[in-house]
LOROZA-251876 format. One line per 3 residues: their letters; for each residue x, y, z of C-alpha. Coordinates in steps of 0.02 Angstrom, whole numbers. Layout:
# LOROZA-251876
a) X/Y/Z; ...
This chain:
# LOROZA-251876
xxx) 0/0/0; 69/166/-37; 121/294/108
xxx) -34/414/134; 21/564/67; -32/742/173
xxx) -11/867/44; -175/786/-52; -265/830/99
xxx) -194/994/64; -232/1009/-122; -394/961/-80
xxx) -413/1104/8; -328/1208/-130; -501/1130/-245
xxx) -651/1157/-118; -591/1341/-52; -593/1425/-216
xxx) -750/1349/-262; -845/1410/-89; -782/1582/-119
xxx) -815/1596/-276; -993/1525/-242; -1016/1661/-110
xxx) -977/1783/-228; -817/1864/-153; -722/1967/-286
xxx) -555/1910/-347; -606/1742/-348; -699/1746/-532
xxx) -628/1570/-583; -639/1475/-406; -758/1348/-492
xxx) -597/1271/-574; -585/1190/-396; -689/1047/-459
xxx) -586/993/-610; -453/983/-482; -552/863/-371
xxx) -571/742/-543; -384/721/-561; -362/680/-364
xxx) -504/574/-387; -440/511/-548; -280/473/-453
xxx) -320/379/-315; -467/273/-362; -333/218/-526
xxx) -205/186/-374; -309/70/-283; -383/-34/-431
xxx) -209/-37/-492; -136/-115/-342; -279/-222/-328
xxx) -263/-309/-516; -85/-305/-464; -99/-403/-313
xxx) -243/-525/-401; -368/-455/-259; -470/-350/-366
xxx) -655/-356/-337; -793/-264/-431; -904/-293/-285
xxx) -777/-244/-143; -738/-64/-253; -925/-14/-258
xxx) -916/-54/-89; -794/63/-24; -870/192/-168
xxx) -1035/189/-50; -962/202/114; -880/337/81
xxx) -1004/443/-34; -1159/406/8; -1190/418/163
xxx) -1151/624/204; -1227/637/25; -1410/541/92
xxx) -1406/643/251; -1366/800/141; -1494/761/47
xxx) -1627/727/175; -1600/897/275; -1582/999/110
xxx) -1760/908/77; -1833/992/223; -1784/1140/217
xxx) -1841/1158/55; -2008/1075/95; -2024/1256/206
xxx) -1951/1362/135; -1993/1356/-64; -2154/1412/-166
xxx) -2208/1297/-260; -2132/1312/-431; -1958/1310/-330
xxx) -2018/1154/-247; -2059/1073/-435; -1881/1095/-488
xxx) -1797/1036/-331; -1911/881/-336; -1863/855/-505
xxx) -1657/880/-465; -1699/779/-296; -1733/611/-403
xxx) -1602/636/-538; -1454/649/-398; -1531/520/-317
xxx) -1471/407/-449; -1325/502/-499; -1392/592/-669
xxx) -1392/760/-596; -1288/830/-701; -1397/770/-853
xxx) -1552/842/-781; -1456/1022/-751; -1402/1018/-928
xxx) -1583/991/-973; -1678/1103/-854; -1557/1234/-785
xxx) -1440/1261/-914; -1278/1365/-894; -1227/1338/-738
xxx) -1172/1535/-729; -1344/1574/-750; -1476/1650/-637
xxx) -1617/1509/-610; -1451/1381/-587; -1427/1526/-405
xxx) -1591/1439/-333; -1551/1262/-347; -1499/1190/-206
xxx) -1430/1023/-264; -1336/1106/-425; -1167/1058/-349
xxx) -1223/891/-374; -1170/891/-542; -1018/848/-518
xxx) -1042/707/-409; -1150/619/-546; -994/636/-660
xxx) -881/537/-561; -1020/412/-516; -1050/386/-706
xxx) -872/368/-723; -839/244/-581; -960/125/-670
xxx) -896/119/-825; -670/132/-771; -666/-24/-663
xxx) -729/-125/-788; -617/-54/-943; -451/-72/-836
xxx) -508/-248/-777; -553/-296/-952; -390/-204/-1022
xxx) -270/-272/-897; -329/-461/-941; -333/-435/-1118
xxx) -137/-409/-1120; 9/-328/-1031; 12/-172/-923
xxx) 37/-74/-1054; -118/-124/-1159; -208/-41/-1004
xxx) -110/108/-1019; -140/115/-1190; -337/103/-1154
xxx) -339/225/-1021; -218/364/-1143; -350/336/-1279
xxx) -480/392/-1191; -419/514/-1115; -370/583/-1306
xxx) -549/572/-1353; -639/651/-1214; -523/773/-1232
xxx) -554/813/-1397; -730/799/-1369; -715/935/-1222
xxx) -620/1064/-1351; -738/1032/-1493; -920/1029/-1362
xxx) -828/1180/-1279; -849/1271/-1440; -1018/1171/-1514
xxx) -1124/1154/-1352; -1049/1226/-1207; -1171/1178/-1076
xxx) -1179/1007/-1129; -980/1004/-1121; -990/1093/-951
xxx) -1099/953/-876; -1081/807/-973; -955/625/-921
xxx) -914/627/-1111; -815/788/-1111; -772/763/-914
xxx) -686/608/-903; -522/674/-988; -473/766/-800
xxx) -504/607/-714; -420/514/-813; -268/620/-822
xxx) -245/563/-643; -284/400/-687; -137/411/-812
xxx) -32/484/-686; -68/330/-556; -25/187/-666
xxx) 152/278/-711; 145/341/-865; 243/499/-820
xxx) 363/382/-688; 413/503/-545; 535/638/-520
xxx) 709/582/-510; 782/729/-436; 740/838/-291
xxx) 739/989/-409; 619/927/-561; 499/887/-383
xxx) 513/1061/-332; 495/1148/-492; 345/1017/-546
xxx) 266/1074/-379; 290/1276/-395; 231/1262/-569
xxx) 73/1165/-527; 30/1296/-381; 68/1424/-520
xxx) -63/1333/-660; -220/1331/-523; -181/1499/-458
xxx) -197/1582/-611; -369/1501/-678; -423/1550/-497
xxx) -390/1716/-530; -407/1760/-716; -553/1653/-766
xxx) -726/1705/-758; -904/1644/-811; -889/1690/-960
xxx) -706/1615/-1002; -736/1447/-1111; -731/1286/-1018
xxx) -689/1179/-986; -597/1122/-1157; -446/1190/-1171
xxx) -491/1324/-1031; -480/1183/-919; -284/1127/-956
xxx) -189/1227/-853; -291/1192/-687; -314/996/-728
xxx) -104/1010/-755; -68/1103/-624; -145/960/-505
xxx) -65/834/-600; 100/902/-549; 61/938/-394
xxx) 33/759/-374; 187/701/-489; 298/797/-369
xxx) 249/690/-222; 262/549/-317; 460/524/-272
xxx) 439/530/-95; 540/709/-94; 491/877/13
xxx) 443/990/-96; 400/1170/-35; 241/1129/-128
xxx) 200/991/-14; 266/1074/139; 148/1212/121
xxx) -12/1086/73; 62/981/204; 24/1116/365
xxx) -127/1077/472; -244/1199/430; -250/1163/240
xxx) -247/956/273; -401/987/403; -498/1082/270
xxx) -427/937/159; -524/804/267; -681/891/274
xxx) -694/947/122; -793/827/32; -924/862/157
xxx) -872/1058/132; -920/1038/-44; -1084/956/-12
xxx) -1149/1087/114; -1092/1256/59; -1203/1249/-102
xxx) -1373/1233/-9; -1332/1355/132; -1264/1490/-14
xxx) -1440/1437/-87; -1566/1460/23; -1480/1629/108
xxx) -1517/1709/-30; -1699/1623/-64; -1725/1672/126
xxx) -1647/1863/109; -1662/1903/-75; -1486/1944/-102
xxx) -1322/1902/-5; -1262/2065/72; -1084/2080/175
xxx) -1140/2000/330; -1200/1878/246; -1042/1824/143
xxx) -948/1821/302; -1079/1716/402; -1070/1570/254
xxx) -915/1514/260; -880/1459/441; -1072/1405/439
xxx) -1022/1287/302; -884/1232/382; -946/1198/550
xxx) -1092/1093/448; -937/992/357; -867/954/518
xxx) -1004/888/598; -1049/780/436; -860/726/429
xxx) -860/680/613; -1028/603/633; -1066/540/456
xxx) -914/503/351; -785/423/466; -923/309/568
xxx) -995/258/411; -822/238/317; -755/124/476
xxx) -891/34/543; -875/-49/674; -947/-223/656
xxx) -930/-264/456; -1086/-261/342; -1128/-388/212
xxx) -1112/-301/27; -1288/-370/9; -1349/-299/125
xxx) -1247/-135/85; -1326/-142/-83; -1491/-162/-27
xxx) -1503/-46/92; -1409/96/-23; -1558/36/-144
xxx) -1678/68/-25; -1639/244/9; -1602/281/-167
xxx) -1779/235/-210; -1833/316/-65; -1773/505/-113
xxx) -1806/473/-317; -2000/450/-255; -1995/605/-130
xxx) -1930/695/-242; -2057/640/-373; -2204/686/-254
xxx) -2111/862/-227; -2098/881/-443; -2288/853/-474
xxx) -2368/1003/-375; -2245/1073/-264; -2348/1018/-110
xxx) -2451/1198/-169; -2550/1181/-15; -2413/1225/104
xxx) -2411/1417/27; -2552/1547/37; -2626/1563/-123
xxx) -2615/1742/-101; -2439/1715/-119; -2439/1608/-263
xxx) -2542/1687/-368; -2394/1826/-309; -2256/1692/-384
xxx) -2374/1682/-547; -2260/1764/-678; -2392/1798/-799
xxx) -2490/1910/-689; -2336/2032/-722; -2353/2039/-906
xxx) -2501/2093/-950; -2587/2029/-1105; -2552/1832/-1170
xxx) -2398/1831/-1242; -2433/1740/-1409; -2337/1801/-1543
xxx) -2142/1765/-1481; -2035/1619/-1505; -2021/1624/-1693
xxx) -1899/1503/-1680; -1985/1406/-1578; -2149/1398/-1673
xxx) -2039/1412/-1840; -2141/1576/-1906; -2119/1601/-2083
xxx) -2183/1765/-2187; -2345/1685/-2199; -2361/1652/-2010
xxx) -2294/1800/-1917; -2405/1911/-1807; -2478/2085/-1885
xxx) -2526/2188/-1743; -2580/2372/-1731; -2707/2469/-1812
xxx) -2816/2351/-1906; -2816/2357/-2117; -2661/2470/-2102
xxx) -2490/2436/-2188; -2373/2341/-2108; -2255/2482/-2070
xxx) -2149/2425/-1920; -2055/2282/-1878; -2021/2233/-1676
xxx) -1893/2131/-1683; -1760/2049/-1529; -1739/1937/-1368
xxx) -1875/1905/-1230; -1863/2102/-1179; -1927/2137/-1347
xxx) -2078/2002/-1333; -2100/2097/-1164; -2112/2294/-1222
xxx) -2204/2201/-1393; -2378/2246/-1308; -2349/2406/-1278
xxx) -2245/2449/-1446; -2400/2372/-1529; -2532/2499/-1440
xxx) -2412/2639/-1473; -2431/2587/-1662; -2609/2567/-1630
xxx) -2634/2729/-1574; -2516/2816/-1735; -2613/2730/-1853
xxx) -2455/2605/-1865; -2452/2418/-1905; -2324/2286/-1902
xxx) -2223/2126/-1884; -2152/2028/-1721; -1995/1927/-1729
xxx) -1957/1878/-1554; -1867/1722/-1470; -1751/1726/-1316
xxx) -1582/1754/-1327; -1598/1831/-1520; -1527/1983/-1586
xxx) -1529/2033/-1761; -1341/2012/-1785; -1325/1970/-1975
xxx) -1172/1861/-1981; -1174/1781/-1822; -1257/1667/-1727
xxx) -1237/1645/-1524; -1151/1488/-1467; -1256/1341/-1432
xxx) -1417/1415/-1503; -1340/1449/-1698; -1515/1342/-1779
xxx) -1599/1483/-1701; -1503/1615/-1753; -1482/1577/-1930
xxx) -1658/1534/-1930; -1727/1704/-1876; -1580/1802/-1951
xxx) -1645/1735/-2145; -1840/1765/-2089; -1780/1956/-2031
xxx) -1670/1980/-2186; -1820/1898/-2324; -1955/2004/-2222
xxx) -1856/2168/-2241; -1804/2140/-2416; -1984/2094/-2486
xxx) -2064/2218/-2390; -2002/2384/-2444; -2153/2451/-2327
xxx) -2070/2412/-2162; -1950/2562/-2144; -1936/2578/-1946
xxx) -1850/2421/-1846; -1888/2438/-1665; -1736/2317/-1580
xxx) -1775/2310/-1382; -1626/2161/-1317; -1530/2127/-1159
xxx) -1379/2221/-1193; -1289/2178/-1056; -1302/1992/-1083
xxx) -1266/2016/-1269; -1105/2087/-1249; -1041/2030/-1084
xxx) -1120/1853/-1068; -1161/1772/-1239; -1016/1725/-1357
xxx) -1050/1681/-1537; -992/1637/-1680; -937/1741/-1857
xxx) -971/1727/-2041; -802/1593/-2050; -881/1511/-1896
xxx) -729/1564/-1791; -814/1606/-1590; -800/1784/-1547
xxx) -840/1892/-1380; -1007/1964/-1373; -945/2146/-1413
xxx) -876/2112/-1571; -1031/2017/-1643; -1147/2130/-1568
xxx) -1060/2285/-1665; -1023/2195/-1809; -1209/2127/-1820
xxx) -1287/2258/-1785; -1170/2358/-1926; -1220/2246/-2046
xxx) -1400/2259/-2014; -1371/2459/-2035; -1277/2438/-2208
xxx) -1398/2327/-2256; -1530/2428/-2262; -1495/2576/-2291
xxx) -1696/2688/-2307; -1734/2592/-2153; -1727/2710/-1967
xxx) -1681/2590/-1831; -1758/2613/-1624; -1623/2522/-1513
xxx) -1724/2483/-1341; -1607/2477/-1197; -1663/2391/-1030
xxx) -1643/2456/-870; -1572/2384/-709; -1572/2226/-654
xxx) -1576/2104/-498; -1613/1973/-388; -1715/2055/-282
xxx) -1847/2117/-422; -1985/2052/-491; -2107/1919/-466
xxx) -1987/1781/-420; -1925/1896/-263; -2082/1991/-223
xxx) -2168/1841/-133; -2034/1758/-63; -2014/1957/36
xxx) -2197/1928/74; -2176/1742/140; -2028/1792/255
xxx) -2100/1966/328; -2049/2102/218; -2213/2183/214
xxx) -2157/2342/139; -2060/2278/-2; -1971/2419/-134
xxx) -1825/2332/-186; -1694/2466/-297; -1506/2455/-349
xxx) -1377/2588/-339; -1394/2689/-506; -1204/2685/-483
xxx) -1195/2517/-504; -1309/2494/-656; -1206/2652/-736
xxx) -1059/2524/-727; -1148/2388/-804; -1196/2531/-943
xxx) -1021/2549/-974; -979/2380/-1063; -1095/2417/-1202
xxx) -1077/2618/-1219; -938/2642/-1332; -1039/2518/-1450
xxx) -1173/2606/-1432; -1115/2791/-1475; -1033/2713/-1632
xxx) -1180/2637/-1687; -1273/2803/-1658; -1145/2889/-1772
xxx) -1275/2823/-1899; -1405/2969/-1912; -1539/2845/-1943
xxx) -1514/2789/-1760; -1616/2816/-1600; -1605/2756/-1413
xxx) -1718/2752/-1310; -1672/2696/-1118; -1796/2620/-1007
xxx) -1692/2663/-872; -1745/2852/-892; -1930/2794/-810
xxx) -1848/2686/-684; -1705/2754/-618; -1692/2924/-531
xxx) -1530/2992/-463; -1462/2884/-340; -1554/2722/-389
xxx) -1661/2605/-503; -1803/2554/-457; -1875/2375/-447
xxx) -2061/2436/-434; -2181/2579/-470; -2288/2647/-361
xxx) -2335/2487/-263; -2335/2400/-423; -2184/2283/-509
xxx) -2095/2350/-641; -2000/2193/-674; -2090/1990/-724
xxx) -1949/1933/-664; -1756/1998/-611; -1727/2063/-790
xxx) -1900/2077/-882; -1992/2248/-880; -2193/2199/-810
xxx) -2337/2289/-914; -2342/2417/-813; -2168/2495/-854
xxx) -2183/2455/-1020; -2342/2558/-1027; -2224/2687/-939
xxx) -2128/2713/-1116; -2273/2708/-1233; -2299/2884/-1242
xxx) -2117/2919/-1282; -2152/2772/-1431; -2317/2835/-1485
xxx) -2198/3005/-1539; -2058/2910/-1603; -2179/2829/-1735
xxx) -2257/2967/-1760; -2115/3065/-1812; -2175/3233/-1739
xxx) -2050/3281/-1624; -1861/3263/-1626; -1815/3215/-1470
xxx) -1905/3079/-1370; -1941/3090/-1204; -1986/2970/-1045
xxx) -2068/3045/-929; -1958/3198/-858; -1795/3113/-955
xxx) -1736/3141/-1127; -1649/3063/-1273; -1588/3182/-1392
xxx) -1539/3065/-1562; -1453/3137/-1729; -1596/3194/-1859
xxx) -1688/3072/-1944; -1668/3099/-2136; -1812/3108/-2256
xxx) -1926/2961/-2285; -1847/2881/-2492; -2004/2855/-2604
């Protein structure tokens, strides 16, 4: 058996610290979530170790590795599982309750990360900040992969020599590699959450156990092996962000840097490395910090379901919560159940894991069909009821969804008139579309929708992972405009801020691009394209967690009776700031307008999340009705071309002169 080595307690801790900080949202931190990739290669390492010493040693046992796999996983994840259950059982509406059901019986049986990839989506994104078993994800990867890498090193090991198995293992590891650079690129999510484009960082540990690198010879290749893989996870830690690619290549440098962290205490030398991963208060985080992992998540989670938004206090008060939590789980759960004291029969192991398994997947089945609805006023549902927000059915977005075609799209406006105007963008333009519409209405104006979320018009590009969409809507945009000479105002209301600092996409040559440089090069296209057209960009206004009707009745629920949730202006001025200089070179184009929704909803010192006792926002993001109404007047002018500068309420938006309507 090999010497237990300290310093993977301590790189342990090195993974689950920069994940829990980055999770709490503390700045500086912006790629902590590379912490897990490091967990696959120690996992990757180990797990190879002992089935390699096992073949070795002709001891090896499918039945005795699934054994060990259970005693020590499953039983801090059940009791995780159980108290996260209640909690959210008291805490959630409905509709919260649903999706946790639903994620309750996919980790159950380890497919949690295939359900996120289905349901939540991008990890980095807001609905993914209210699930409380998320972090689960990651768990299900290694379970998938710990049912299929027993059995290929058994079966490769018997087939021939050692280094048939090595040869197996390296092969994979080459595909799911490639498979994680490509899916990076083609379908990000799916290569965020997926074993396919995964297993590639566990097996590089794998690789590393069964000697394909040998060890360090010399104390000095140790030391610099060590330094240099401290160096390789630092960096990621710092430097990435949400919106950096990964994992792919993104993922190399931190899935290295742990691999020579681990090759430099492969020798048996001191390495400063190892001395400093070595020191008791790393190694103790180190020991609890599979049970770290598995508790932070929730508590992060339900903080912020409980007080809207995490504030200071609250950032400081997670962390030793969640470690306090992790110790009593390590102390009381892991090591009794990882020891026992009088052995258990692996039937009997197996059953009983089988039991509880089924258990949860049915709980959490009875939580996914109605959300136990009768635990929650229905005052405070009907609060939760998105829809009630938006005024009017919503009926003519998601082109791309319902695959609109010239003959299908909506005409709305004044009735018998000629379709002038075309409304045309993301969800925020399906949500002003209402109101644009009544404007028109009221000017005698009629026109076209094109709406679907997460579209712009950017001719040329297409955002990653949606592109079928894109191209789609892009060619229905482009054939409506060029056979309807009519339509000579384009009203674009989108999510700027998530176009150019969120999205990515992809260019004429297919090459991926940041959001700024499709959104100004899409949008210039559109403008060159048409050149007699005069072109409305809508601009939203703030956003946040604690608007709209997600956060409205969960203030209600816990006692915030008057609720008026706002944002520093300051800080939506700074969110302004990424898209402004594309912005003032786009209105360089005298056929160019703006008009900012922020002008009714900001004053000041701050943006406001509701009007008058009523909710400007759906959701965090969406404008309701109501403010949407707010801007109508300011649209009803802008349509009807009688005044050159348009005005919200008390604000103004002064755009270049629009030039005189081509015959």
């Amino acid at each position: 058996m090999k010497q237990y080595r300290t310093d993977i307690d301590g790189l342990r801790a090195l993974a689950v610290i920069p994940v829990v900080l980055f999770h709490i949202g503390f700045a500086g931190l912006s790629g902590g979530f590379v912490g897990v990739d490091i967990f696959f290669v120690i996992s990757g390492f180990l797990i190879t170790m002992s089935l390699d010493e096992d073949i070795r040693a002709g001891s090896y046992s499918i039945s005795q590795f699934y054994v060990r796999r259970i005693r020590r996983i499953f039983p801090a994840y059940f009791a995780l599982i159980c108290i996260v259950s209640v909690f959210a059982a008291a805490l959630q509406l409905p509709s919260d309750l649903k999706d946790y059901g639903s994620s309750m019986a996919a980790t159950s049986v380890y497919v949690s990360n295939i359900g996120f990839w289905l349901g939540s989506g991008d990890y980095f994104g807001l609905k993914s900040e209210f699930q409380p078993l998320l972090h689960t994800w990651s768990l299900s990867v290694e379970e998938q992969f710990y049912i299929v890498f027993p059995l290929l090193l058994i079966v490769a090991s018997r087939a021939g020599s050692r280094t048939w198995m090595k040869a197996a293992v390296a092969l994979c590891f080459a595909v799911s590699l490639a498979l994680s650079i490509h899916g990076t690129q083609a379908a990000p999510v799916a290569a965020f959450y997926l074993l396919p484009t995964r297993a590639w960082e566990l097996l590089a540990g794998s690789l590393l156990a069964l000697g394909v690198a040998g060890v360090p010879r010399r104390a000095g290749m140790a030391e610099v092996a060590g330094l240099a893989g401290l160096i390789l996870i630092a960096l990621p830690i710092v430097l990435y962000t949400a919106h950096t690619p990964f994992p792919g290549l993104g993922a190399i440098p931190p899935v290295l840097g742990a691999v020579l962290i681990l090759y430099a205490g492969m020798g048996g030398q001191q390495t400063m490395a190892g001395r400093l991963l070595s020191h008791p208060a790393p190694r103790f985080i180190g020991l609890i910090s599979y049970s770290l992992y598995l508790w932070h998540w929730p508590i992060i989670v339900f903080a912020r379901y409980v007080f809207l938004d995490l504030n200071l206090t609250l950032k400081l008060a997670i962390l030793p919560l969640a470690i306090v939590m992790a110790t009593l789980s390590w102390r009381f759960v892991e090591r009794p159940f990882r020891r026992p004291a009088a052995p258990v029969a692996p039937r009997r192991l197996f059953a009983t894991t089988a039991a509880l398994t089924c258990g949860i997947a049915a709980i959490g089945l009875v939580f996914a069909r109605d959300g136990l609805a009768w635990r929650i006023s229905p005052a405070i549902v009907a609060m939760a009821n998105k829809a009630a927000y938006q005024g009017p059915p919503r009926t003519c977005g998601g082109a791309y969804q319902k695959r609109r075609t010239l003959a299908t799209l909506c005409v709305r406006g004044t009735p018998g008139a000629v379709p002038d105007l075309l409304v045309i963008g993301d969800s925020h333009a399906d949500a002003l579309a209402q109101s644009v519409f009544e404007a028109a209405d009221e000017a005698g104006h009629a026109g076209y929708q094109i709406s679907d979320t997460g579209y712009r018009p950017l001719l040329g590009y297409a955002k990653v992972g949606e592109e079928a969409k894109y191209r789609y809507l892009n060619r229905l945009a482009v054939a409506l405009l060029d056979s309807h000479p009519a339509v000579r105002t384009v009203v674009i209301p989108a999510y700027w801020h998530q176009a150019v600092s969120i999205d990515s996409y992809v260019d004429p040559t297919n090459a991926r691009v940041a959001g700024a440089v499709a959104v100004e090069a899409g949008f210039g296209a559109l403008l060159k394209r048409y050149p007699d057209r005069r072109f409305l960009f809508v601009l939203p206004s703030a956003h946040s967690l604690t608007f709209g009707g997600d956060a409205a009745p969960r203030a209600t629920m816990f006692g915030r009776t008057a609720f008026h949730p706002a944002i520093p202006r300051a800080v939506f001025e700074a969110e302004q700031a990424e898209y402004a200089p594309i912005l003032a070179r786009l209105k360089r184009d005298p056929r160019v307008r703006v008009l900012r929704m922020s002008d009714a909803l900001c004053d000041a010192t701050v943006c406001h999340g509701d009007l008058a006792g009523a909710l400007a926002y759906s959701d965090d993001n969406h404008l309701s009705y109501a403010a949407a109404e707010r801007v109508k007047p300011a649209l009803g002018r802008y349509l009807r071309r009688d005044r050159p500068t348009v005005q919200v309420a008390a604000a103004r938006i002064t755009p270049p002169p629009l030039p005189a309507p081509l015959r």
